[in-house]
PDB file with SEQRES, HELIX, SHEET and CRYST1 records, atoms N, CA, C and O in Angstrom:
SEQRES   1 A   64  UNK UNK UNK UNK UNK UNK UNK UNK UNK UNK UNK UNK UNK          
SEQRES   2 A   64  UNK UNK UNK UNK UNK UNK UNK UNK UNK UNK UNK UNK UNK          
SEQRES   3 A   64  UNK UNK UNK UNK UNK UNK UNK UNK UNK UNK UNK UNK UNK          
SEQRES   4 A   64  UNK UNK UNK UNK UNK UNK UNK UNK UNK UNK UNK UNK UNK          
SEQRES   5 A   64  UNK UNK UNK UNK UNK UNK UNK UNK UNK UNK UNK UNK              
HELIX    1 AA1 UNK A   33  UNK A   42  1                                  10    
SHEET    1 AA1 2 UNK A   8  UNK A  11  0                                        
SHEET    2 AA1 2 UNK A  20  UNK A  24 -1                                        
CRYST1    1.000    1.000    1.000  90.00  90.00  90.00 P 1           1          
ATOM      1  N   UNK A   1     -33.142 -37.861 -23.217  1.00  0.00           N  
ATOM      2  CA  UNK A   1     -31.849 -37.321 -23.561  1.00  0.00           C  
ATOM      3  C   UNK A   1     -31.825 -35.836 -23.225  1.00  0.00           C  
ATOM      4  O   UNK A   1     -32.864 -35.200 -23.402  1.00  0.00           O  
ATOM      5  N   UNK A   2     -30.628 -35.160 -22.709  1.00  0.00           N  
ATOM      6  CA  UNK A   2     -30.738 -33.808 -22.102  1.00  0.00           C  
ATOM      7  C   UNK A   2     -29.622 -33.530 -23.225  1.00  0.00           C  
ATOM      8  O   UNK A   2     -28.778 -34.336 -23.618  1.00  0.00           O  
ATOM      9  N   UNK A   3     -29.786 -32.376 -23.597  1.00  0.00           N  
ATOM     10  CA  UNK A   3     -29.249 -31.219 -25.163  1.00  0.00           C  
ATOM     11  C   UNK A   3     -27.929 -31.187 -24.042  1.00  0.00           C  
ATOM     12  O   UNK A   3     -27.200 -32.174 -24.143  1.00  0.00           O  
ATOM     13  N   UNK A   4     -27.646 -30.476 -23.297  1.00  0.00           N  
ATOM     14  CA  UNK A   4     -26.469 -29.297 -22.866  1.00  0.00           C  
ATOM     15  C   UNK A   4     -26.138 -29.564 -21.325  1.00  0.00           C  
ATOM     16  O   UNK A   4     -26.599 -28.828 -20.452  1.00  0.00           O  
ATOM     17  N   UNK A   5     -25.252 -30.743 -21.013  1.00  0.00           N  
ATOM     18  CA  UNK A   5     -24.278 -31.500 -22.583  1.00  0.00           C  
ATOM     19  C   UNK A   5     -25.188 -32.619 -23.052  1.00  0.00           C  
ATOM     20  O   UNK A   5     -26.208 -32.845 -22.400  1.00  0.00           O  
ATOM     21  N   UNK A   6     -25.012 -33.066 -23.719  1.00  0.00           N  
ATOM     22  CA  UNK A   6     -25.772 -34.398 -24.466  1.00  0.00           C  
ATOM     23  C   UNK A   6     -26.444 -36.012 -23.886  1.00  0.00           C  
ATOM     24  O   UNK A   6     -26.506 -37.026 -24.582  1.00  0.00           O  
ATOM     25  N   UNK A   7     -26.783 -35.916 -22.807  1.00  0.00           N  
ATOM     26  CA  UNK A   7     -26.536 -37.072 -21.806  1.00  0.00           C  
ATOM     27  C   UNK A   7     -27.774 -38.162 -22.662  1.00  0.00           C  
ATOM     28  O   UNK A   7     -28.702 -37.786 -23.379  1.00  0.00           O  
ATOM     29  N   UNK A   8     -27.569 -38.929 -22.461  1.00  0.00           N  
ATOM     30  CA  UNK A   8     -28.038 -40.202 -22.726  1.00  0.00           C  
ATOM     31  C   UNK A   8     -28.387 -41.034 -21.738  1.00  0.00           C  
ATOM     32  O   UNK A   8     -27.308 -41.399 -21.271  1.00  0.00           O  
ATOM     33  N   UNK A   9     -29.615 -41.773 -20.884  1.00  0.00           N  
ATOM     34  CA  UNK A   9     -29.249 -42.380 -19.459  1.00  0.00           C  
ATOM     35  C   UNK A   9     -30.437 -43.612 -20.195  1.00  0.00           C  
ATOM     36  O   UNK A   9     -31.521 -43.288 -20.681  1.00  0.00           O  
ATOM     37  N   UNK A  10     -30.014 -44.744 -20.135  1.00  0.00           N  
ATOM     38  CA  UNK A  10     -31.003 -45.996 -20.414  1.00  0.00           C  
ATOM     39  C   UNK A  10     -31.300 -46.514 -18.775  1.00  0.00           C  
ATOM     40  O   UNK A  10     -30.519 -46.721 -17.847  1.00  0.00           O  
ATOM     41  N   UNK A  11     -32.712 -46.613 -18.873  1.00  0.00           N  
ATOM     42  CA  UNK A  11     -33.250 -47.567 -17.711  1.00  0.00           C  
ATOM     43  C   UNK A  11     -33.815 -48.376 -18.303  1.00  0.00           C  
ATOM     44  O   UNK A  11     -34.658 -48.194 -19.182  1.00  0.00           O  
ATOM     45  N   UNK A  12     -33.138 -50.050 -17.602  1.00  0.00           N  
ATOM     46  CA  UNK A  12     -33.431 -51.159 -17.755  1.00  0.00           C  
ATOM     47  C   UNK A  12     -34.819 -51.379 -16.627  1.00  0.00           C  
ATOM     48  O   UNK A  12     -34.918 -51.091 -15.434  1.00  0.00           O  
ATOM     49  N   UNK A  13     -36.152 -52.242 -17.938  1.00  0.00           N  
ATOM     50  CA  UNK A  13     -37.169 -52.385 -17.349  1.00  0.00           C  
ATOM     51  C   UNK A  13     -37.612 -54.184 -17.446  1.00  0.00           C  
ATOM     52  O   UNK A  13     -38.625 -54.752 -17.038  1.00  0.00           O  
ATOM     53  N   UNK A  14     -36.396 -54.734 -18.154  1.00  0.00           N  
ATOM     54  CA  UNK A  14     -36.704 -56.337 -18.628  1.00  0.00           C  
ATOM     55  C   UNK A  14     -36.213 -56.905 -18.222  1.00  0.00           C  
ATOM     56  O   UNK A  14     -36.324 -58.070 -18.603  1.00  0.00           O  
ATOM     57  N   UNK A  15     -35.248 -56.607 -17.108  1.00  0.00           N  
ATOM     58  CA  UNK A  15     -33.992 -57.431 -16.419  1.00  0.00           C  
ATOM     59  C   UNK A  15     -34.556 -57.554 -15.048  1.00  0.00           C  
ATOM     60  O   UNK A  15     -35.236 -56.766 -14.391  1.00  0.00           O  
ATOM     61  N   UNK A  16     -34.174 -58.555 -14.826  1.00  0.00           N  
ATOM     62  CA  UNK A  16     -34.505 -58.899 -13.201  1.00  0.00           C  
ATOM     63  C   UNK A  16     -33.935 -57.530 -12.333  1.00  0.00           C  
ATOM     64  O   UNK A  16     -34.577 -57.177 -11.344  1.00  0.00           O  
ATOM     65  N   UNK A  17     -33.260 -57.115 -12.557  1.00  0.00           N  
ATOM     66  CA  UNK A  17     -32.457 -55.846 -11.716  1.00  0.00           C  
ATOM     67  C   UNK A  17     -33.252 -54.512 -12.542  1.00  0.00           C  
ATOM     68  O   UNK A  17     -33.181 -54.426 -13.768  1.00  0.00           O  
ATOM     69  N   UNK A  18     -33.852 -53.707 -11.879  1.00  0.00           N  
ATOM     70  CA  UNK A  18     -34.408 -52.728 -12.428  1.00  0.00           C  
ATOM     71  C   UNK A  18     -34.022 -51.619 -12.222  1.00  0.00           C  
ATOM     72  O   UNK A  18     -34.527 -51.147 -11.203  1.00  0.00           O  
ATOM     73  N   UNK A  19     -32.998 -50.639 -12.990  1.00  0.00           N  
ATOM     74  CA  UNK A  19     -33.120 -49.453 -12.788  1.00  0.00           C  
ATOM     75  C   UNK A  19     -31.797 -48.979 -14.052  1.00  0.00           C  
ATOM     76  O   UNK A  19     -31.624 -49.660 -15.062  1.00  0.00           O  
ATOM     77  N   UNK A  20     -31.022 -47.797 -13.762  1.00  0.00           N  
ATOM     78  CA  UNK A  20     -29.836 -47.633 -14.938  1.00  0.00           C  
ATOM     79  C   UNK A  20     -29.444 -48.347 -15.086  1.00  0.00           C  
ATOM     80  O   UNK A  20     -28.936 -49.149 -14.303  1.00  0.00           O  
ATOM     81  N   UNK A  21     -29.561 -48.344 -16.680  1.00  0.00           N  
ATOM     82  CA  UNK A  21     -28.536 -49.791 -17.388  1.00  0.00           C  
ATOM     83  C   UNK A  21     -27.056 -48.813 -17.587  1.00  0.00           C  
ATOM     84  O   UNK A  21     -25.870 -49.088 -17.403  1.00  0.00           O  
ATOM     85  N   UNK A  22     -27.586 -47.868 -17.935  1.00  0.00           N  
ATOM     86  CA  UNK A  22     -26.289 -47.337 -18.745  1.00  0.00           C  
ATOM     87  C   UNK A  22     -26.225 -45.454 -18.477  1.00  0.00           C  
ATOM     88  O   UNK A  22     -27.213 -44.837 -18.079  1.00  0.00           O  
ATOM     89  N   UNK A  23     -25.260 -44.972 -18.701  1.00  0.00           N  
ATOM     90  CA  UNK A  23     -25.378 -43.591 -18.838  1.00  0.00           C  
ATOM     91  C   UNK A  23     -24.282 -43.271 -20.215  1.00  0.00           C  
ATOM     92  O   UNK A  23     -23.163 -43.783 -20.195  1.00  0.00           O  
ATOM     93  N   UNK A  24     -24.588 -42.645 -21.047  1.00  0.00           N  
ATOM     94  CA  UNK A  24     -23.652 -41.926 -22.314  1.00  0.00           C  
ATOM     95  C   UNK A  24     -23.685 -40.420 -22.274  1.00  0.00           C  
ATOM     96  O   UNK A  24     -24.646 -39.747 -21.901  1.00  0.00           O  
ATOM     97  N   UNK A  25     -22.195 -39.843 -22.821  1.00  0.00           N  
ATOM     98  CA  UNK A  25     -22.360 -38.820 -23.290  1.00  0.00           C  
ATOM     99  C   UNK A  25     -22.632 -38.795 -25.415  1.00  0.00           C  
ATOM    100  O   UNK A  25     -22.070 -39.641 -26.110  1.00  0.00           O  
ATOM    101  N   UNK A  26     -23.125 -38.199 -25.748  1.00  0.00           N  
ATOM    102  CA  UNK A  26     -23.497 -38.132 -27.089  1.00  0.00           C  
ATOM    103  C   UNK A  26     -22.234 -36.894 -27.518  1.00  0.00           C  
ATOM    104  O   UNK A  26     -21.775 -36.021 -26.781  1.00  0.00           O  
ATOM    105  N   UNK A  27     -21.865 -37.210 -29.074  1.00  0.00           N  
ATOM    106  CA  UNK A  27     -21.396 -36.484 -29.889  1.00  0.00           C  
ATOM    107  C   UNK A  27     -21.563 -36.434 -30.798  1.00  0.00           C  
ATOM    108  O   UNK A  27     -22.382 -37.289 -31.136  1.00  0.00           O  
ATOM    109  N   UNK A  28     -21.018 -35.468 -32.059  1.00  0.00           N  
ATOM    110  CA  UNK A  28     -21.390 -34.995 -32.873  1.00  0.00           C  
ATOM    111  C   UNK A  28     -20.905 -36.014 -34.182  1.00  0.00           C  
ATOM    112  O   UNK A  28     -21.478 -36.411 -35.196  1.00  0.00           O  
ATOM    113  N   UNK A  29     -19.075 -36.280 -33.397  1.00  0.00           N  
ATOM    114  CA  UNK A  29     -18.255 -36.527 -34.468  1.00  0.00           C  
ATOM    115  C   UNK A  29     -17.327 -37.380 -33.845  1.00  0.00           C  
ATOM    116  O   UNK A  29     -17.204 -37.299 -32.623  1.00  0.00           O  
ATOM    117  N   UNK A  30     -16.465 -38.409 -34.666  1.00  0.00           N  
ATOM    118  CA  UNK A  30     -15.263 -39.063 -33.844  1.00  0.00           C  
ATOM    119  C   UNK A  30     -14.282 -38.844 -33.540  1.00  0.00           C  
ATOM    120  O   UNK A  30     -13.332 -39.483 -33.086  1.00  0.00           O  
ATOM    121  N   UNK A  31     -14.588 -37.372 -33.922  1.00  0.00           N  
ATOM    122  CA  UNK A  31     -13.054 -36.484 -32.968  1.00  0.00           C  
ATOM    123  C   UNK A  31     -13.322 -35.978 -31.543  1.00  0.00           C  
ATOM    124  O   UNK A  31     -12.550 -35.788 -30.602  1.00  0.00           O  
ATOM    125  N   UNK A  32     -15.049 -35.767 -31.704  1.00  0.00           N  
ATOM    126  CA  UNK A  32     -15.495 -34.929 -30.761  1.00  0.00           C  
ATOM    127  C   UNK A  32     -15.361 -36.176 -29.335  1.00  0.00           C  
ATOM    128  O   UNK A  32     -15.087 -36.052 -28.141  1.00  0.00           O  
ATOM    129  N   UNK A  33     -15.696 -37.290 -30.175  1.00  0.00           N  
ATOM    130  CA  UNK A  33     -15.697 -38.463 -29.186  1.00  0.00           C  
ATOM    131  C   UNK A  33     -13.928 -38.728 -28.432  1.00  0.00           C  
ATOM    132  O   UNK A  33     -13.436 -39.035 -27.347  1.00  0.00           O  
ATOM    133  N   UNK A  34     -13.586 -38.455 -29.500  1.00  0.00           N  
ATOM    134  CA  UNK A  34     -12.344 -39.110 -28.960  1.00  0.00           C  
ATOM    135  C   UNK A  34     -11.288 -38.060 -28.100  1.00  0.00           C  
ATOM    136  O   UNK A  34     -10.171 -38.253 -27.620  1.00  0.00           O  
ATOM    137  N   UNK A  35     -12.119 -36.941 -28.136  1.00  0.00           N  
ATOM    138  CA  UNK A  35     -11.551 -35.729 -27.521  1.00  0.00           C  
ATOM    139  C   UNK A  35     -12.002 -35.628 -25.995  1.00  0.00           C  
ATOM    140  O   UNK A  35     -11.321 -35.115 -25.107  1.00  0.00           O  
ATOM    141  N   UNK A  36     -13.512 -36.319 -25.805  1.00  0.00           N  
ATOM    142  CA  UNK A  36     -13.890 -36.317 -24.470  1.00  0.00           C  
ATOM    143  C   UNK A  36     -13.123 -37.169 -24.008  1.00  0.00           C  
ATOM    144  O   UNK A  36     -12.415 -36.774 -23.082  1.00  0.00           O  
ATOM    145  N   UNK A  37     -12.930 -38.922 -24.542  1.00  0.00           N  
ATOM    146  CA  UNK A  37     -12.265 -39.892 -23.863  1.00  0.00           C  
ATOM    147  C   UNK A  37     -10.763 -39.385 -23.549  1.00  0.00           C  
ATOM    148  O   UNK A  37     -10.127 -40.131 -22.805  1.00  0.00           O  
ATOM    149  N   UNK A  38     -10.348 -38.652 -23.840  1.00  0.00           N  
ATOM    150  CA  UNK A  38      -9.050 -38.107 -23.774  1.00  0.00           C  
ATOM    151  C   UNK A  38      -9.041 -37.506 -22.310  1.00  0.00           C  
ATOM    152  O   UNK A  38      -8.156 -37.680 -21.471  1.00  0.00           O  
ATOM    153  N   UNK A  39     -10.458 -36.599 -22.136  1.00  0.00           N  
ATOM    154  CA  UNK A  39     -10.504 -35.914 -21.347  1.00  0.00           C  
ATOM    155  C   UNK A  39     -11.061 -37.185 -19.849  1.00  0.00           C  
ATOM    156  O   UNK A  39     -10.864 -36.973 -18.652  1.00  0.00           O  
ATOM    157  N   UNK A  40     -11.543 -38.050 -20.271  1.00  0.00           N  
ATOM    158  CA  UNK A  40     -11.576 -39.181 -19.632  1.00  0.00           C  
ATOM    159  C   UNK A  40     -10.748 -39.874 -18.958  1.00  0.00           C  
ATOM    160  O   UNK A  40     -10.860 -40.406 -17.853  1.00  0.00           O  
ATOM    161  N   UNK A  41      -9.607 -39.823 -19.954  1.00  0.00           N  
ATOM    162  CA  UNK A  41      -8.290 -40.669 -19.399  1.00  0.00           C  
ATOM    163  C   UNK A  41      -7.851 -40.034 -18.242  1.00  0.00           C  
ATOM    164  O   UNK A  41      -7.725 -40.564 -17.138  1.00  0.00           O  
ATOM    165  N   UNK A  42      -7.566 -38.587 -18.615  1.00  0.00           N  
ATOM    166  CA  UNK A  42      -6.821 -37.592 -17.878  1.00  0.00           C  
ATOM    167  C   UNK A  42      -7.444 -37.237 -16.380  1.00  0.00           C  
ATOM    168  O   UNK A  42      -6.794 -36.555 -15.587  1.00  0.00           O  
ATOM    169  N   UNK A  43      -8.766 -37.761 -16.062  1.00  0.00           N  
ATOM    170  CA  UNK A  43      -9.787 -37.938 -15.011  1.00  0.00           C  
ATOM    171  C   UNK A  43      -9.552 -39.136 -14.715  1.00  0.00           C  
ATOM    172  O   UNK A  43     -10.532 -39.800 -14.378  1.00  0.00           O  
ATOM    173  N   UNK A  44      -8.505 -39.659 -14.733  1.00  0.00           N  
ATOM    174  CA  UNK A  44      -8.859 -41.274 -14.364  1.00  0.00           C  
ATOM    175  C   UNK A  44      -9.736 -42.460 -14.689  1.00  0.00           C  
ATOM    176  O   UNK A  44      -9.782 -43.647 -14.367  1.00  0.00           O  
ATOM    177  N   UNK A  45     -10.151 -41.953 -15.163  1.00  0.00           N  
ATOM    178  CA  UNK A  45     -11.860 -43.103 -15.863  1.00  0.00           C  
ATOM    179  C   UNK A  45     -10.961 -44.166 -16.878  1.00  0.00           C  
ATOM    180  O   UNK A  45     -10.370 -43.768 -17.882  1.00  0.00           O  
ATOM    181  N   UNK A  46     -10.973 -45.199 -16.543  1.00  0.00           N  
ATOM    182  CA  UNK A  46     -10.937 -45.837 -17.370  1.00  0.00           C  
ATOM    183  C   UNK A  46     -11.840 -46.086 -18.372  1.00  0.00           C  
ATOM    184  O   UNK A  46     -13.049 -45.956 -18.179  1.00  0.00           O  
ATOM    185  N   UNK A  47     -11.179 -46.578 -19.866  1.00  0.00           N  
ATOM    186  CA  UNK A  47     -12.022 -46.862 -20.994  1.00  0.00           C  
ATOM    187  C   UNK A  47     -12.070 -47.645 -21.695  1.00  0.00           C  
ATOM    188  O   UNK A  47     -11.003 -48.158 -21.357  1.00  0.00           O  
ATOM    189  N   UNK A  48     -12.528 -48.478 -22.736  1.00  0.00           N  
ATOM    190  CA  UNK A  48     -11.970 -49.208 -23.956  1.00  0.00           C  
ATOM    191  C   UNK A  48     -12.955 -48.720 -25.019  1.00  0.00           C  
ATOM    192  O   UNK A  48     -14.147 -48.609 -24.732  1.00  0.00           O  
ATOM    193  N   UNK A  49     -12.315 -48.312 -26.707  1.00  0.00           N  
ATOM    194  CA  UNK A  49     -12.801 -48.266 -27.507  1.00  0.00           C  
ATOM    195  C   UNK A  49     -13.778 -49.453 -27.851  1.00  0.00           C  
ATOM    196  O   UNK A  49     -13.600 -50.627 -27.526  1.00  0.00           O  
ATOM    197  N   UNK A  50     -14.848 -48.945 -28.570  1.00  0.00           N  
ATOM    198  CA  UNK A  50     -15.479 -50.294 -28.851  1.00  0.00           C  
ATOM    199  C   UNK A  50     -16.275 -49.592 -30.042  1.00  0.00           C  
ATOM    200  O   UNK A  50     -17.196 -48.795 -29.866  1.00  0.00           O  
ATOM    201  N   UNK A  51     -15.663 -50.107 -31.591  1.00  0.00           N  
ATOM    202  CA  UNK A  51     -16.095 -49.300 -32.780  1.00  0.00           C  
ATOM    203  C   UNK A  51     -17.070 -50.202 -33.813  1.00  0.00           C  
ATOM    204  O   UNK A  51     -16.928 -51.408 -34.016  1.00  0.00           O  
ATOM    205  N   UNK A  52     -18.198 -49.248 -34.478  1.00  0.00           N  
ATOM    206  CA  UNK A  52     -18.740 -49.749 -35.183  1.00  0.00           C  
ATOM    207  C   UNK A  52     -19.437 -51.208 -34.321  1.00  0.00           C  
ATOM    208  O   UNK A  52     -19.088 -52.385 -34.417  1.00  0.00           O  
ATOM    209  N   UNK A  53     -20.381 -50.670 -33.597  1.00  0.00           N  
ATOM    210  CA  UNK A  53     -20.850 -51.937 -32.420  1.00  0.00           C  
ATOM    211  C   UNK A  53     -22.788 -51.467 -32.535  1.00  0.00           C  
ATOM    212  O   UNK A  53     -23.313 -50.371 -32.730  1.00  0.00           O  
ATOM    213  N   UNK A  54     -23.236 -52.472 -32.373  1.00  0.00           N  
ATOM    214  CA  UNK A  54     -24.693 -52.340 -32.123  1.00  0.00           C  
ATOM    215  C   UNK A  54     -24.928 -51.922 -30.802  1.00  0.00           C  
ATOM    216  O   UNK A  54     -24.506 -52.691 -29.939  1.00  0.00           O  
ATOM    217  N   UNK A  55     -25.648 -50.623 -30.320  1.00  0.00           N  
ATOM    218  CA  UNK A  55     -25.906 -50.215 -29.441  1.00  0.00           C  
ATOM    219  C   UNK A  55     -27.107 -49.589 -29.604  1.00  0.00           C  
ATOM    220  O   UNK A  55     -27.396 -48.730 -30.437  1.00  0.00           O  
ATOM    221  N   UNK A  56     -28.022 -50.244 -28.459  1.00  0.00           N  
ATOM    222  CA  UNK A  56     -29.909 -49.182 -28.648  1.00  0.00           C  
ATOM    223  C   UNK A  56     -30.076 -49.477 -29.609  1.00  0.00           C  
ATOM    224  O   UNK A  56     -30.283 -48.400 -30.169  1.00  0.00           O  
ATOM    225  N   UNK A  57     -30.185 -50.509 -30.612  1.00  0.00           N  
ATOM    226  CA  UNK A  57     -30.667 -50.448 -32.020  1.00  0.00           C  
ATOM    227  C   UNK A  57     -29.751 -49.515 -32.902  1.00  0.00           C  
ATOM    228  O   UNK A  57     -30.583 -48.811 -33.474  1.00  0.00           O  
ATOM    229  N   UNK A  58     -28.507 -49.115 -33.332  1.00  0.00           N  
ATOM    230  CA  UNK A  58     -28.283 -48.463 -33.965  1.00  0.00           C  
ATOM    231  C   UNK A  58     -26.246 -48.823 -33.749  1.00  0.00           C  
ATOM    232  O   UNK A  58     -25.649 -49.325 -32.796  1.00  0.00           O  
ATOM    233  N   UNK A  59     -25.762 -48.339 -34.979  1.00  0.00           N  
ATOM    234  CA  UNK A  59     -24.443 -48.872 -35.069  1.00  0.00           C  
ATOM    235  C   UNK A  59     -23.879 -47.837 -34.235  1.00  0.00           C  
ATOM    236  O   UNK A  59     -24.696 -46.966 -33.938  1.00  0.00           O  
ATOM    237  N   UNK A  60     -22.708 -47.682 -33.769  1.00  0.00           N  
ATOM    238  CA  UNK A  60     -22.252 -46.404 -33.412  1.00  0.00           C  
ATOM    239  C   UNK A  60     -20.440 -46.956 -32.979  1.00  0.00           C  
ATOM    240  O   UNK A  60     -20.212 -48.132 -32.697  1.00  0.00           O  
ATOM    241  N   UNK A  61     -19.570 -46.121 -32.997  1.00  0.00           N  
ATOM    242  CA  UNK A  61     -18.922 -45.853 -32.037  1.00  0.00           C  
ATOM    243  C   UNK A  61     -18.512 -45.585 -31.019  1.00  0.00           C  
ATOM    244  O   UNK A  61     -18.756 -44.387 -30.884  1.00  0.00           O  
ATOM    245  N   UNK A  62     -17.837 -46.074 -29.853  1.00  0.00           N  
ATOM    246  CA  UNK A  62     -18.467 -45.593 -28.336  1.00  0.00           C  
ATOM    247  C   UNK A  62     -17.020 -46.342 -27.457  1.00  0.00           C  
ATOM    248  O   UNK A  62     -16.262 -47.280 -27.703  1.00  0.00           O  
ATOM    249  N   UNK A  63     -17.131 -45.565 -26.589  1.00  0.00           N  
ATOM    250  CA  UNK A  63     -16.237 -46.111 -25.527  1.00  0.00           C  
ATOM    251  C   UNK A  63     -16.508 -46.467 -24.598  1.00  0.00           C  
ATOM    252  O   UNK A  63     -17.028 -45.570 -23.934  1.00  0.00           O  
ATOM    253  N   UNK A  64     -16.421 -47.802 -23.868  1.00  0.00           N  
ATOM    254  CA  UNK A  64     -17.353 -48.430 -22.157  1.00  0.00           C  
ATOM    255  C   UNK A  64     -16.170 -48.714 -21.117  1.00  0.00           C  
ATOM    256  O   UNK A  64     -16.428 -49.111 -19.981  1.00  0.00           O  
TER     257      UNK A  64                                                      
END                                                                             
């Protein structure tokens, strides 16, 4: 995980396909979250909320 900004990058090592599973940005708070996806939209990126979900072992909030 890299501090500044917060990156998150999972590599898949159990899947027939080996390499990034995933990339996240990390936040603090669910404003902070919902302030990047904002900034997401406005970049074109599509998104969908996906709340209170098991991710990496741990509950979280998150948008994919």
């Amino acid at each position: 995980m890299l501090e500044d900004p917060r990156v998150n990058f999972a590599i898949s090592t159990g899947r027939t396909r080996m390499g990034i599973n995933h990339l996240g940005l990390q936040t603090d708070s669910d404003e902070e979250l919902d302030s990047l996806n904002d900034q997401l939209q406005r970049a074109d990126v599509h998104t969908a909320a996906e709340r209170d979900v098991t991710c990496c072992y741990a509950r979280s909030n998150k948008y994919g």
